[in-house]
C-alpha positions as CSV (number, residue, x, y, z in Angstrom):
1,X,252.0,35.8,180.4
2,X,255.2,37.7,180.5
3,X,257.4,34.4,181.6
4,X,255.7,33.3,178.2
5,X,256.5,36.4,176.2
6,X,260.0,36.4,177.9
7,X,260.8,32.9,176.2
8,X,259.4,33.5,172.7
9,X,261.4,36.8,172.4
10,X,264.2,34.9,173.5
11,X,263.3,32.1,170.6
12,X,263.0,34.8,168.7
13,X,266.8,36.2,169.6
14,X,268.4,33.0,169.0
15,X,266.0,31.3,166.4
16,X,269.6,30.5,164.7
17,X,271.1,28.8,167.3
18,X,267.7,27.3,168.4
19,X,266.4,25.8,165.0
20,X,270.2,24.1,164.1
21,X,270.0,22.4,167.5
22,X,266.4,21.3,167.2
23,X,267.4,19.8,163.6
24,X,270.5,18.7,165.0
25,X,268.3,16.9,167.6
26,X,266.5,15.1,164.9
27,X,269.3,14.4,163.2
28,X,270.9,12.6,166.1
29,X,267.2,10.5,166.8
30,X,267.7,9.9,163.2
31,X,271.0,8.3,163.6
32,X,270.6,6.8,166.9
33,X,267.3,4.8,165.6
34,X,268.6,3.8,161.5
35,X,272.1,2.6,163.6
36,X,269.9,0.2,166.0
37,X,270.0,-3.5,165.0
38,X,268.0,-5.8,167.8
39,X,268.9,-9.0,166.0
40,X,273.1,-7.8,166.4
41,X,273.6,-9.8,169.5
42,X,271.4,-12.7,168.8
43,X,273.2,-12.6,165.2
44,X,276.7,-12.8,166.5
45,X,275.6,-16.0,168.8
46,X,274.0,-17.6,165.7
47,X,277.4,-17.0,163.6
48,X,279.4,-18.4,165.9
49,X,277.2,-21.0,167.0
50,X,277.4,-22.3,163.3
51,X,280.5,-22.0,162.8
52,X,281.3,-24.3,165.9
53,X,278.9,-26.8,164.6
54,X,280.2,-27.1,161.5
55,X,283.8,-27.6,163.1
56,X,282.7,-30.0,165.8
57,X,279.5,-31.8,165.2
58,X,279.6,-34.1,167.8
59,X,279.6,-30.9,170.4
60,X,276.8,-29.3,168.7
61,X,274.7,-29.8,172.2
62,X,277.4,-28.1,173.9
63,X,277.6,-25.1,171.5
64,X,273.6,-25.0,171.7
65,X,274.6,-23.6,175.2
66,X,275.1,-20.5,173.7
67,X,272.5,-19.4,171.7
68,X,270.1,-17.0,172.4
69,X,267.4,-17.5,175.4
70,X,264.4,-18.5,173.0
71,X,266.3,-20.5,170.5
72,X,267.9,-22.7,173.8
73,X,264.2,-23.4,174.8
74,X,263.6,-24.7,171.5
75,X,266.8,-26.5,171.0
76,X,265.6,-28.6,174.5
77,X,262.2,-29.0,173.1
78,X,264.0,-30.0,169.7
79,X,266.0,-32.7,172.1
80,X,263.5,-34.4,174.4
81,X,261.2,-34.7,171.2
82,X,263.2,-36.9,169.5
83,X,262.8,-35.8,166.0
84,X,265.1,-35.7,162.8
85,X,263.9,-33.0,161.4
86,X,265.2,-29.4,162.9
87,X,262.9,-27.5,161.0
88,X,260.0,-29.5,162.4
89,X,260.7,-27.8,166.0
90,X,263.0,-24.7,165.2
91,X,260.8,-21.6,164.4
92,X,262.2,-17.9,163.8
93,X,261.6,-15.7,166.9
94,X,261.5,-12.1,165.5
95,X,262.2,-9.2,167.8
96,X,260.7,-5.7,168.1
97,X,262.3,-3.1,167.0
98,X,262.2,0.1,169.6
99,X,262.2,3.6,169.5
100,X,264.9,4.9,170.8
101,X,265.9,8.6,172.0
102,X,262.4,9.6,172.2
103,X,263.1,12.1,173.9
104,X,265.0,13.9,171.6
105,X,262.2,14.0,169.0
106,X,259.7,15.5,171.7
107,X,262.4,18.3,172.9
108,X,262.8,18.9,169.6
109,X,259.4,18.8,168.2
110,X,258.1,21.0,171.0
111,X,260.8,23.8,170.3
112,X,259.8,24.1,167.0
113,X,256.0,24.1,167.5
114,X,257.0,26.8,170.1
115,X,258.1,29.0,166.7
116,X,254.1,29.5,165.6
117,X,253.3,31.0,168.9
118,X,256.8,33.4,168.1
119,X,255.3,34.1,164.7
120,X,252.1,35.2,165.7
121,X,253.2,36.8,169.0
122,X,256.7,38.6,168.4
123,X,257.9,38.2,165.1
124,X,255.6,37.4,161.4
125,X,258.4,35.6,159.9
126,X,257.1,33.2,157.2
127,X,260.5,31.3,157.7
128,X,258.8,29.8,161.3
129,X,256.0,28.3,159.2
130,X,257.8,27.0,156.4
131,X,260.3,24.9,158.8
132,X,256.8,23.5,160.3
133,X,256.5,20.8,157.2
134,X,260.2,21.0,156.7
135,X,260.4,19.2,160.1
136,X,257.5,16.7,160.3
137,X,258.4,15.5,156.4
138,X,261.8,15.1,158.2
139,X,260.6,13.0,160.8
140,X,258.3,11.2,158.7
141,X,261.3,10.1,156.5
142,X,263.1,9.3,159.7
143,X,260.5,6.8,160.5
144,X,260.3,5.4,156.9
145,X,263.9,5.1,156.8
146,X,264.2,3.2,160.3
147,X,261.3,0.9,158.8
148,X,262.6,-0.4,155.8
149,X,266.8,-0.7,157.8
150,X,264.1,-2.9,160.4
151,X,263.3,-5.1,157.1
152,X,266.1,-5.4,156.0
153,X,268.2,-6.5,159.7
154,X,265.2,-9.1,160.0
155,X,265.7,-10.7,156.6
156,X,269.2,-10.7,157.5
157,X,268.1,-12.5,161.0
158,X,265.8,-15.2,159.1
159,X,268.5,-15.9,156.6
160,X,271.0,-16.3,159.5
161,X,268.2,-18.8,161.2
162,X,267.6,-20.9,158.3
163,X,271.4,-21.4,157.9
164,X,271.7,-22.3,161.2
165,X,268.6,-25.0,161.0
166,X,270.0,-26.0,157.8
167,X,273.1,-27.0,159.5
168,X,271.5,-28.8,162.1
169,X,269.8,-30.8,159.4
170,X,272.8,-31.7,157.7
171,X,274.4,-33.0,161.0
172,X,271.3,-35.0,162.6
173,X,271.8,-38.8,161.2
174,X,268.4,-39.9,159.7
175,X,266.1,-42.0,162.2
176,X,264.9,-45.2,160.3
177,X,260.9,-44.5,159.8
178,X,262.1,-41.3,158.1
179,X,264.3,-43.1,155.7
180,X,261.5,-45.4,154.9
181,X,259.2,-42.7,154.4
182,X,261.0,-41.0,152.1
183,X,262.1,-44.2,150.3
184,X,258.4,-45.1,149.9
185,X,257.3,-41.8,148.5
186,X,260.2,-41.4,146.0
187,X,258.7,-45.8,144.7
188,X,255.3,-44.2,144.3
189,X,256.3,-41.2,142.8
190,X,258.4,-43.6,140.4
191,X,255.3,-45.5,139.8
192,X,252.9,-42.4,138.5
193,X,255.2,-42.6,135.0
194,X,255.4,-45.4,132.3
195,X,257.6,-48.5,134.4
196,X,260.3,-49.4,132.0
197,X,263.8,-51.0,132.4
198,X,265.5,-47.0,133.2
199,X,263.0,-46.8,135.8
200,X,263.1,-50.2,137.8
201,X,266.8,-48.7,137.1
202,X,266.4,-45.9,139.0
203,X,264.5,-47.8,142.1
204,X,267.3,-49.7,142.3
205,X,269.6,-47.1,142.9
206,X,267.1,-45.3,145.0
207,X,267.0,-48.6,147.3
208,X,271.2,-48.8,147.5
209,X,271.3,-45.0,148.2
210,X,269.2,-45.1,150.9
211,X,271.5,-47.7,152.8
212,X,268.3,-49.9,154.0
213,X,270.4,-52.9,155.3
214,X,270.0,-51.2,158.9
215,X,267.1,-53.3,161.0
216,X,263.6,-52.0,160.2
217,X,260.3,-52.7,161.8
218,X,257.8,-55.0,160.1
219,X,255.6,-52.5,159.0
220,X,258.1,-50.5,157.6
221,X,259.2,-53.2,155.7
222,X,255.3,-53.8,154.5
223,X,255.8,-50.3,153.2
224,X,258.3,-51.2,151.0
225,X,257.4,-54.5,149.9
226,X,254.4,-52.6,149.0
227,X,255.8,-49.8,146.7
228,X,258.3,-52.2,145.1
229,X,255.2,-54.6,144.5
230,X,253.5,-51.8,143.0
231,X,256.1,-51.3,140.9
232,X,256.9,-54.0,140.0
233,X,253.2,-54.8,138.3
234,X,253.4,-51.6,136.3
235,X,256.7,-53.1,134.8
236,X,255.3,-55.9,134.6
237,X,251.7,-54.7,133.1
238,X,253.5,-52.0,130.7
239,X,256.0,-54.5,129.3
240,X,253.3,-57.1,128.3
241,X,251.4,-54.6,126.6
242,X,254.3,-53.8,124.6
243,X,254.8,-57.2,123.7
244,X,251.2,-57.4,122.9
């Protein structure tokens, strides 16, 4: 008991010195935790990995060497699957976001509980008790603040991910059956409105943009003998009845 009397006196003594370093601790767990950005490292590869791929294209596979652990996994799985589509395969791998300096927080938090056993022991100063909901409300704050900077670096993260999958995309050629595919659709969706000349037009066009002279399979082909059938009856259909 008198160890334990010794200290709070000396609390007590210094409670100057002792309550700006305990605040000063939280201060510095404040700063230590709002400064801390997981995704900084992983960002930087990303960035530069972009930029690299934009410059060089046809090295892409050899810049994919340096991107972070989890996005190389997926960049082999990406690979050996064979797909056009990067954003089939890629997917955003978040990371947690750690306290840091913990121990800071508890020395300081168990200084300053340490003042409502000086008040009620040694010294009946209403200051100790008001700096009790000064503190937590301080720490609380901290831990909103850290929160919403967390929010914010992974939005920052996703937006630097979808950039880099968006780049990927623009690089990866087109395989054959996705070209059809999308051909196809863009004929049907043409053939849900009234077929006139501006719209057998427009299929036209669709058929030269899409560059379909390269070899296709035979039932890729019935696909789009299929739309362009289709379509071709509603013209056909829709320009008797207005001669009718």
């Amino acid at each position: 008991m008198y160890y334990v009397m010794r200290v709070l006196n000396i609390l007590n003594n210094h409670r100057v010195f002792a309550l700006c370093v305990t605040f000063g601790a939280l201060v510095l767990f404040a700063a230590i935790n709002w400064l801390y950005d997981p995704y900084r490292k992983q960002n930087k590869r990303m960035r530069n990995c972009i930029k690299c791929v934009n410059a060089f294209p046809d090295r892409a596979t050899f810049y994919a060497r340096h991107l972070p652990n989890e996005y190389r996994r997926q960049w082999r799985a990406y690979i050996n699957c064979g797909t056009d589509k990067p954003a089939l395969v890629f997917e955003f791998a978040p990371i947690r976001c750690r306290l840091l300096a913990l121990w800071l927080f508890v020395g300081a938090a168990c200084v300053m509980t340490s003042y409502i056993a000086v008040y009620f022991a040694v010294n009946a100063d209403v200051g100790y008790l008001v700096m009790q909901p000064v503190f937590w409300l301080s720490f609380m704050l901290t831990l909103l603040t850290r929160k919403l900077i967390a929010r914010g670096n992974e939005r920052r993260a996703k937006r630097l991910f979808a950039q880099f999958v968006t780049t990927l995309t623009r690089i990866t050629p087109p395989k054959s059956s996705t070209v059809v595919e999308e051909t196809v659709k863009e004929l049907n969706k043409l053939n849900r409105q009234e077929v006139n000349d501006a719209v057998v037009g427009k299929a036209g066009e669709i058929l030269r943009n899409r560059g379909l002279d390269a070899p296709r399979t035979i039932d890729e082909q019935r696909r789009i003998n299929s739309a362009l059938n289709g379509l071709l009856q509603s013209y056909a259909q829709n320009a008797k009845r207005n001669n009718g």
